[in-house]
BAPATOR-58125 format. One record per residue: x, y, z of N, C-alpha, C in turn; residue in three letters; residue number from 1. Coordinates in Angstrom, 2 decimals. Atoms other than C-alpha are relative to their C-alpha. Layout:
N
n.c1;n.c2;n.c3;ca.c1;ca.c2;ca.c3;c.c1;c.c2;c.c3;res;n
X;Y;Z;X;Y;Z;X;Y;Z;ala;NUM
...
# end
This chain:
183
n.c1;n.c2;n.c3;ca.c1;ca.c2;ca.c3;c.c1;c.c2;c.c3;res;n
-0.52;1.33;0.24;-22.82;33.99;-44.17;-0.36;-0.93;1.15;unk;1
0.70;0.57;-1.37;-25.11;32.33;-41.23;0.54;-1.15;-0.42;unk;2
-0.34;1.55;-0.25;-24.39;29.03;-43.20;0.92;-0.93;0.46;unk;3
-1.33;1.18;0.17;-20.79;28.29;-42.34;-0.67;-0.10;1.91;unk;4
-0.13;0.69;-1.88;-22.17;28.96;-38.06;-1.30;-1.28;-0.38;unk;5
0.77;1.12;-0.33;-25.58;26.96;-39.13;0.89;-1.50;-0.48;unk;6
-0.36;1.62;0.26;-23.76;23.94;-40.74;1.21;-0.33;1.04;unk;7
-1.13;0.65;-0.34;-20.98;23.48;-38.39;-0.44;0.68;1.61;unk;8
0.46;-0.10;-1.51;-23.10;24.61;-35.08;1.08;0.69;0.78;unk;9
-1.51;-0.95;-0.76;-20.62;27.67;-34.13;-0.59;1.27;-0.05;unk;10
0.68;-1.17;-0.20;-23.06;30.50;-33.19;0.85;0.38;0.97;unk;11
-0.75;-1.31;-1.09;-21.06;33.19;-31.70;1.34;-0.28;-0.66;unk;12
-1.49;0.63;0.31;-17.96;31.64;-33.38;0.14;1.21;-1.50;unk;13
-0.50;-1.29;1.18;-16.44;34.95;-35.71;1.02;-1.31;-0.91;unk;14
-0.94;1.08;1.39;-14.82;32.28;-38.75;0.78;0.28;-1.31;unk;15
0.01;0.18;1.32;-12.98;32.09;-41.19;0.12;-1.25;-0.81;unk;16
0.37;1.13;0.93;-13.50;29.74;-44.36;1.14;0.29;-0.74;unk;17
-0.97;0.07;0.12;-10.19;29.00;-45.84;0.27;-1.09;-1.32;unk;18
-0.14;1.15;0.85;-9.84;27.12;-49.40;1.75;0.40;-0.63;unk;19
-1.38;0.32;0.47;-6.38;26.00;-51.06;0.22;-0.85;-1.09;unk;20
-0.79;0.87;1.31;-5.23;24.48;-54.75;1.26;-0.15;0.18;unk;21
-1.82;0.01;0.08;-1.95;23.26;-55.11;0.54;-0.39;0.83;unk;22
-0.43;0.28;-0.77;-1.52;22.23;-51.88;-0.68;-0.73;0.94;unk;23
0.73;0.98;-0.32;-2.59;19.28;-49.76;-0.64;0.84;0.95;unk;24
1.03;-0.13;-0.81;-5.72;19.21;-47.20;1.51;0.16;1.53;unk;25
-1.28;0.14;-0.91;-2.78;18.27;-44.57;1.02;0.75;0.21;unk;26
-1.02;-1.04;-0.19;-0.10;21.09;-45.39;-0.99;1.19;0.62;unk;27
0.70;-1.13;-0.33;-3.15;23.81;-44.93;-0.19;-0.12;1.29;unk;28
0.78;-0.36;-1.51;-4.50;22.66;-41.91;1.44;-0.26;1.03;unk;29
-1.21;-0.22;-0.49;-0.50;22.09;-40.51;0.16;1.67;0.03;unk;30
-0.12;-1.43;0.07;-0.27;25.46;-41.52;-0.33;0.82;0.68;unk;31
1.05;-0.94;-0.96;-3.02;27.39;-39.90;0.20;-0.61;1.61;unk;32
-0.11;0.46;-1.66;-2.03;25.19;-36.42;1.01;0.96;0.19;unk;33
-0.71;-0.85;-0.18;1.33;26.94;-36.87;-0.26;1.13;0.16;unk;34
0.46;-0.94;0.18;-0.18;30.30;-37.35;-1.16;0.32;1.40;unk;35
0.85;-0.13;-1.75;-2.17;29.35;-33.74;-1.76;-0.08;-0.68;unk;36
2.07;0.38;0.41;-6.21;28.51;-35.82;0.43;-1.39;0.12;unk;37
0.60;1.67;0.20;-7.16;25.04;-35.08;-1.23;-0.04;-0.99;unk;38
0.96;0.81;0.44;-9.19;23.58;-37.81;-1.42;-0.08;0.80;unk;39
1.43;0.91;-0.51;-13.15;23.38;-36.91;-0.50;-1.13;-0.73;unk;40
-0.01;1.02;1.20;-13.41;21.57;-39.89;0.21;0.50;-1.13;unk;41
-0.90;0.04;0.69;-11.83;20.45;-42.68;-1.16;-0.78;-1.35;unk;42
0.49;1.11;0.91;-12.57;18.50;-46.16;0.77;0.31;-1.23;unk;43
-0.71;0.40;1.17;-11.59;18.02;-49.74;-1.33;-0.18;-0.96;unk;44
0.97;0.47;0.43;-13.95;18.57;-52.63;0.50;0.86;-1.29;unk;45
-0.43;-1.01;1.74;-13.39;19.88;-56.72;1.36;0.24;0.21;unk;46
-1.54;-0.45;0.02;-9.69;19.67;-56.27;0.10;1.82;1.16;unk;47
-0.37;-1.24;-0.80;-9.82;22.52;-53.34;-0.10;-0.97;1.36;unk;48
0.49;0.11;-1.42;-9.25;21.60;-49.65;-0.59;1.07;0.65;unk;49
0.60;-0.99;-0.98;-10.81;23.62;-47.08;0.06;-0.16;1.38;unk;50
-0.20;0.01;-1.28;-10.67;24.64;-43.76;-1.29;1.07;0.55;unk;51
0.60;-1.25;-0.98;-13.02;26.71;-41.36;0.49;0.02;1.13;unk;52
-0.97;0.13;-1.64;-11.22;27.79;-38.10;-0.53;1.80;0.48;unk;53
0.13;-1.01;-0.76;-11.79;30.85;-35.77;0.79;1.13;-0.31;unk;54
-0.55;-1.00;1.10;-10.97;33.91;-37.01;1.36;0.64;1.24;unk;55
-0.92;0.08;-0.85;-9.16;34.71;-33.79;0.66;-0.99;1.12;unk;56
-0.20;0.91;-1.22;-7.40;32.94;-30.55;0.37;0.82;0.89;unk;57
-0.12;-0.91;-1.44;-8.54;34.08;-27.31;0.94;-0.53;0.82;unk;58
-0.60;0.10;-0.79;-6.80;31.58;-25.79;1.28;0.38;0.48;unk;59
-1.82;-1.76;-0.25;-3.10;33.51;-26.63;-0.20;1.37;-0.03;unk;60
0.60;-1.17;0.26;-5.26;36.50;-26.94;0.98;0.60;-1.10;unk;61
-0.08;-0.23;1.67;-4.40;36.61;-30.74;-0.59;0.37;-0.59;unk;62
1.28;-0.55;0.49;-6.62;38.90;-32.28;0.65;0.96;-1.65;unk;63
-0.43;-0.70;1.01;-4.38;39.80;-35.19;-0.69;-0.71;-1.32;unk;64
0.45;0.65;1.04;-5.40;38.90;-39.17;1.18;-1.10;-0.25;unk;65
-1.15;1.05;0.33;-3.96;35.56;-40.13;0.99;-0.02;-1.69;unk;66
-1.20;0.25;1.00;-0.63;35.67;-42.53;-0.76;-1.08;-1.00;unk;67
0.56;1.02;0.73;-2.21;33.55;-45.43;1.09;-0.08;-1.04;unk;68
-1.33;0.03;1.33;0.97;33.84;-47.63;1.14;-1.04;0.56;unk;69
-0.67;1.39;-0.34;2.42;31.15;-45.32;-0.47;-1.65;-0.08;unk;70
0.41;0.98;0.03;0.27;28.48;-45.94;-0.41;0.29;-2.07;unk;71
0.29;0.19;1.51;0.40;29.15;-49.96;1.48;-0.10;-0.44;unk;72
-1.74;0.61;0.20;3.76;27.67;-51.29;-0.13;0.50;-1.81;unk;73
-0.18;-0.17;1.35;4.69;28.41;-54.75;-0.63;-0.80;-0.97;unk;74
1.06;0.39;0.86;1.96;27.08;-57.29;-1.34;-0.24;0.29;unk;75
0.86;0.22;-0.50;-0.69;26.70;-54.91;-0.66;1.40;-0.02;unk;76
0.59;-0.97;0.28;-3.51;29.03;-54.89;-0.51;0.28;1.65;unk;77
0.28;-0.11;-1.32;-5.65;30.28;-51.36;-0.66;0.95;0.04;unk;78
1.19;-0.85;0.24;-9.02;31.97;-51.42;-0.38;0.09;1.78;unk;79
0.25;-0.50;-1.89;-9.98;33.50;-47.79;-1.55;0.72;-0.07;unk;80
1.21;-1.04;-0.71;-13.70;34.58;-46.60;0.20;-0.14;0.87;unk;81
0.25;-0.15;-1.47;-13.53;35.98;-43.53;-1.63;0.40;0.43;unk;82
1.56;0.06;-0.07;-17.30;35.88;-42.45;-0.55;1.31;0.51;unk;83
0.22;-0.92;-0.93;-17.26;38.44;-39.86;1.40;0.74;0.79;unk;84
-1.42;-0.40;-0.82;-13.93;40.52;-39.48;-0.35;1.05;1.04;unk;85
0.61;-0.35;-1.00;-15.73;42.71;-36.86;-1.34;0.22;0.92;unk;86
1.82;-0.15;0.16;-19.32;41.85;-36.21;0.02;0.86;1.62;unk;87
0.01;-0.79;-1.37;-19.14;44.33;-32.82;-0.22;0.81;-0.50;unk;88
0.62;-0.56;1.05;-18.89;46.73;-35.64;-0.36;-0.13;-0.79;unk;89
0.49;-0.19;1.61;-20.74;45.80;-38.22;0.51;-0.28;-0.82;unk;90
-0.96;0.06;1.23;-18.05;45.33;-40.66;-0.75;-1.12;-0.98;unk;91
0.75;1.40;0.94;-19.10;43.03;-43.64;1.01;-1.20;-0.23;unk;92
-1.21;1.11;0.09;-17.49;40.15;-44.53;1.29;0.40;-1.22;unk;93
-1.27;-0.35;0.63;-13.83;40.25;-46.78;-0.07;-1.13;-0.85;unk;94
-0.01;1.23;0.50;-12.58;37.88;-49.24;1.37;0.74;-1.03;unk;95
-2.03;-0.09;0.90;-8.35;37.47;-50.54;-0.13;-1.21;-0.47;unk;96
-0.19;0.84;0.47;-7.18;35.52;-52.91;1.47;0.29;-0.43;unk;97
-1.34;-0.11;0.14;-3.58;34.75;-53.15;0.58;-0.96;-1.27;unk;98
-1.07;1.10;1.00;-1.15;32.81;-55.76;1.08;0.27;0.29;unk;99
-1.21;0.22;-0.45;2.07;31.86;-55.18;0.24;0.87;1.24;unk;100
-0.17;-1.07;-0.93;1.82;33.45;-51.99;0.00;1.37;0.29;unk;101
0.26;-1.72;0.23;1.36;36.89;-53.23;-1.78;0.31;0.22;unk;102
1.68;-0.17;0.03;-1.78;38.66;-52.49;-0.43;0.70;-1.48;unk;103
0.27;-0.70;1.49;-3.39;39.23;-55.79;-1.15;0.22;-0.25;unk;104
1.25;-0.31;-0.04;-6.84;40.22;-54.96;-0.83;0.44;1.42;unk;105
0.71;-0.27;-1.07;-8.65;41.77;-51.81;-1.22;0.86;0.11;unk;106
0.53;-0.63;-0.45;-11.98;43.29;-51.08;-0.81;-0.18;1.44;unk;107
1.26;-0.13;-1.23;-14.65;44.06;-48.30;-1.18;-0.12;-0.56;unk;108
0.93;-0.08;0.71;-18.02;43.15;-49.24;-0.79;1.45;0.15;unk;109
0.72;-0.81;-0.49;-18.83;46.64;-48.01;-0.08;1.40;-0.77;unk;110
-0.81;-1.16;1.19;-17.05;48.59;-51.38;0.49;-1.12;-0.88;unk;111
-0.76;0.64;0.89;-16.62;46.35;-54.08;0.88;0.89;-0.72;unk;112
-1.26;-1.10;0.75;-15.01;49.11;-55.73;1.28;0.38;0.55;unk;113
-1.12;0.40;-1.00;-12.18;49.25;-53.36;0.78;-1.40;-0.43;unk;114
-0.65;1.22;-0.17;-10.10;46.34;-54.30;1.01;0.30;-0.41;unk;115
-1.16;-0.24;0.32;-6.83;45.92;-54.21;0.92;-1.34;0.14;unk;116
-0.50;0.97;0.46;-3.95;43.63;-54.84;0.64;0.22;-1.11;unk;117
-0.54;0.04;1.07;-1.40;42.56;-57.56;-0.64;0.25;-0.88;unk;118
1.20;0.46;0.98;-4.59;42.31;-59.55;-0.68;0.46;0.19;unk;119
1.45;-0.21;-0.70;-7.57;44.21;-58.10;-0.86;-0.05;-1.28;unk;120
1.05;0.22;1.08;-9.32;43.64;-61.60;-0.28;-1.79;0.05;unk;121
-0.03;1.72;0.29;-8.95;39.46;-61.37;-1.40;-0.62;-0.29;unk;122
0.51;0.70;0.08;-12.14;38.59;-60.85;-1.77;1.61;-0.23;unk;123
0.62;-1.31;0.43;-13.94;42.46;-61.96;-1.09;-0.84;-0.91;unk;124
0.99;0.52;0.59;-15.65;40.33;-64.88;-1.17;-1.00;0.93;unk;125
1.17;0.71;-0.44;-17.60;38.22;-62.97;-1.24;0.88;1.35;unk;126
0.97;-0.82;-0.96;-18.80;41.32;-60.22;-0.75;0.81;-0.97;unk;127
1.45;-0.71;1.56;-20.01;43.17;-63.71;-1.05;-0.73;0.34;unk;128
1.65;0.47;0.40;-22.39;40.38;-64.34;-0.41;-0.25;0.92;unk;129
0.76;0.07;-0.71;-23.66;39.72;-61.50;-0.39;1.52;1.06;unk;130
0.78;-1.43;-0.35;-24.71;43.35;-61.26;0.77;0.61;1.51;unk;131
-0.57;-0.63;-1.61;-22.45;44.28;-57.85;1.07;1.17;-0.30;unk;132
-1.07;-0.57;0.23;-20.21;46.50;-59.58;-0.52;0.47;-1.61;unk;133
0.27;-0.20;1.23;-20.94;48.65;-62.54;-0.78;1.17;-0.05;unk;134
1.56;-0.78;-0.01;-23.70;50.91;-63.89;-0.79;-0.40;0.27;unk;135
1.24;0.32;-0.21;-26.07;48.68;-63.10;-0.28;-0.51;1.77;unk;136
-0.03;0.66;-1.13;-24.99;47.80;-59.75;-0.86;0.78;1.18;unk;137
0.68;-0.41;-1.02;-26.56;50.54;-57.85;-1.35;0.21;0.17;unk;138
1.67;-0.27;0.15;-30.41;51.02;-57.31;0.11;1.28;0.21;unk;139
0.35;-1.55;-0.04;-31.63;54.30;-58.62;-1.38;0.08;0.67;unk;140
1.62;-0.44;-0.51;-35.12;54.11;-57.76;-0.56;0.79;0.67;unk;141
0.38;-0.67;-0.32;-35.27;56.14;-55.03;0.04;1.79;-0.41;unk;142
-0.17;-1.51;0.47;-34.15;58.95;-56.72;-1.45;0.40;-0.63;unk;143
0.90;-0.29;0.82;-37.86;58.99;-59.00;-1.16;-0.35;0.93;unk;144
1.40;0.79;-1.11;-39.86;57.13;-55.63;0.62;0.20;1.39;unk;145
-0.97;-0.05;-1.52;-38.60;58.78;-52.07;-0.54;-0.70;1.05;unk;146
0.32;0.93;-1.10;-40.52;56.29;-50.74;0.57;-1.59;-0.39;unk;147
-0.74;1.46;0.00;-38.37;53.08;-52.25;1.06;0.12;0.84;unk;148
-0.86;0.32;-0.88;-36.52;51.23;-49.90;1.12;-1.30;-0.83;unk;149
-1.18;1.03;0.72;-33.48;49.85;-52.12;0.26;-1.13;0.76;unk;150
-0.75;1.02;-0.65;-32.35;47.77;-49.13;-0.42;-0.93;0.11;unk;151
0.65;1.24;0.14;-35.45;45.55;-49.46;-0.12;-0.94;-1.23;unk;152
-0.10;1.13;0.95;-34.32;44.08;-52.42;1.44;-0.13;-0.05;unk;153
-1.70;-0.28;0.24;-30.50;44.35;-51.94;-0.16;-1.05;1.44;unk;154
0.26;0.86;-0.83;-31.03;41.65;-49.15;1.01;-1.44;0.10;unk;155
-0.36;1.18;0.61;-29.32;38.81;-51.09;1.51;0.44;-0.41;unk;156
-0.74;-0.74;0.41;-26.31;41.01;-51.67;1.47;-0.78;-0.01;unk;157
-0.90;0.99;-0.53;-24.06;38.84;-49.63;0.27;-1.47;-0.72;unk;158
-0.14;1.06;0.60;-24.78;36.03;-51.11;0.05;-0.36;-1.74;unk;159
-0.32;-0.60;1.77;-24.51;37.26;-55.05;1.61;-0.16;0.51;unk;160
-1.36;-0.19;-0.31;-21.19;38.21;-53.57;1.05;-1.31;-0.22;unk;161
-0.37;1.68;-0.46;-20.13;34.54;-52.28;-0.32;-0.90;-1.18;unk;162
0.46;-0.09;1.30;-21.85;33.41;-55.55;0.95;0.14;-0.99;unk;163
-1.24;-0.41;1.23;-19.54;35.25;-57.88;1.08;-0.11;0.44;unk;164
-1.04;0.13;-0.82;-16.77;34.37;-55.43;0.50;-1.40;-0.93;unk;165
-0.01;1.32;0.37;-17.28;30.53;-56.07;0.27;-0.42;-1.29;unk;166
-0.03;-0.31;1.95;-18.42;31.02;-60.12;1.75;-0.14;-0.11;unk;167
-1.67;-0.38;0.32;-14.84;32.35;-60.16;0.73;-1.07;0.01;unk;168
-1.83;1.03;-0.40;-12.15;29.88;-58.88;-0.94;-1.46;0.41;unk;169
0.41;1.76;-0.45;-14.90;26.84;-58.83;0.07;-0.58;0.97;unk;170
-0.04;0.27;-1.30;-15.14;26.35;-55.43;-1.06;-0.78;0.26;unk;171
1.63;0.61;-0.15;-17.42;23.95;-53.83;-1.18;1.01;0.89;unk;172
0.95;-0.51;-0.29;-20.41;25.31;-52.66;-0.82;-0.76;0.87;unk;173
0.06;0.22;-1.10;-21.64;24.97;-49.31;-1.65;-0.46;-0.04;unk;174
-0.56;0.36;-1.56;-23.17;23.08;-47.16;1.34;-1.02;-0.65;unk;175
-1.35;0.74;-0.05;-19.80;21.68;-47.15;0.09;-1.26;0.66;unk;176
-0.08;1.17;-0.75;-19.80;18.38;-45.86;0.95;-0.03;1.07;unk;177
-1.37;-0.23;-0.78;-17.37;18.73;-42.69;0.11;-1.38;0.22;unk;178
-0.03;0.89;-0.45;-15.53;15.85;-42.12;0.86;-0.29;1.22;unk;179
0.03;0.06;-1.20;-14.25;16.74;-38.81;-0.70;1.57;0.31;unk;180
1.03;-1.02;-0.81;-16.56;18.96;-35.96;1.14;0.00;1.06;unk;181
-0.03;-0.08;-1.52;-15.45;20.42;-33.25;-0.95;-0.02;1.03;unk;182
1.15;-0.01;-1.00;-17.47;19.98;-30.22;-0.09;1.44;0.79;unk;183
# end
């Protein structure tokens, strides 16, 4: 997810991207101050606000996952990619989606099959078709060619992912216009 550090010039910056229905641009990003993330930037676009803010704070040396069931109030919705929940290890990126403050959807992009939540089927139809989940999701090839290298076409994987993320709950789709930067 290079695009949220290239568009908002935050190389080295571990992020998360933070959208919200139901509830103003102004309660979310109040929210996440409480919760100790400052806003890098913010905006408003398809009836979703958004936020991107630092996934941790060194400066209280806060390195826990952020509570997202406090900044979702009863009818409001609250979709979470975390970009990089441990790029030291490797980890892949995540992605929750809450309603009414309940978590009702979570995976890792690193096991779509793994999901869990009130719901871990919510958004199952749309990882079918876009082939990430299923019979068709895995490359056999090497099994008949021990010289194919699946991973050189599984490249884009991430971004199918983010893709059928968006499809889903209509999200805008990035570059995001920020209409505040941090310096």
């Amino acid at each position: 997810m290079t695009w949220i550090h290239d568009a908002y010039g935050l190389p080295g910056h571990e992020v998360n991207l933070v959208f919200a229905r139901g509830t103003s641009l102004a309660a979310l990003t109040a929210g996440l101050r409480e919760l100790n993330r400052e806003p890098l930037a913010e905006g408003e676009e398809g009836g979703w606000a958004w936020v991107v803010h630092d996934m941790v704070n060194d400066e209280l040396e806060d390195y826990e996952n952020v509570d997202y069931t406090r900044v979702c109030p009863p009818g409001a919705e609250v979709a979470v990619l975390v970009t990089e929940p441990c790029s030291a290890k490797a980890h892949a990126p995540d992605f929750t989606y809450l309603r009414d403050g309940k978590w009702t959807l979570h995976f890792s992009f690193e096991d779509l099959e793994q999901r869990v939540g009130d719901n871990p089927d919510y958004m199952s139809a749309e990882l079918l078709a876009a082939n990430l989940i299923g019979p068709d999701a895995e490359c056999l090839a090497w099994e008949t060619d021990p010289a194919h290298d699946c991973d050189a076409h599984d490249f884009d994987r991430e971004e199918r992912i983010v893709r059928a993320i968006a499809a889903c709950f209509a999200l805008p789709s990035p570059p995001l216009a920020p209409e505040v930067v941090a310096a």
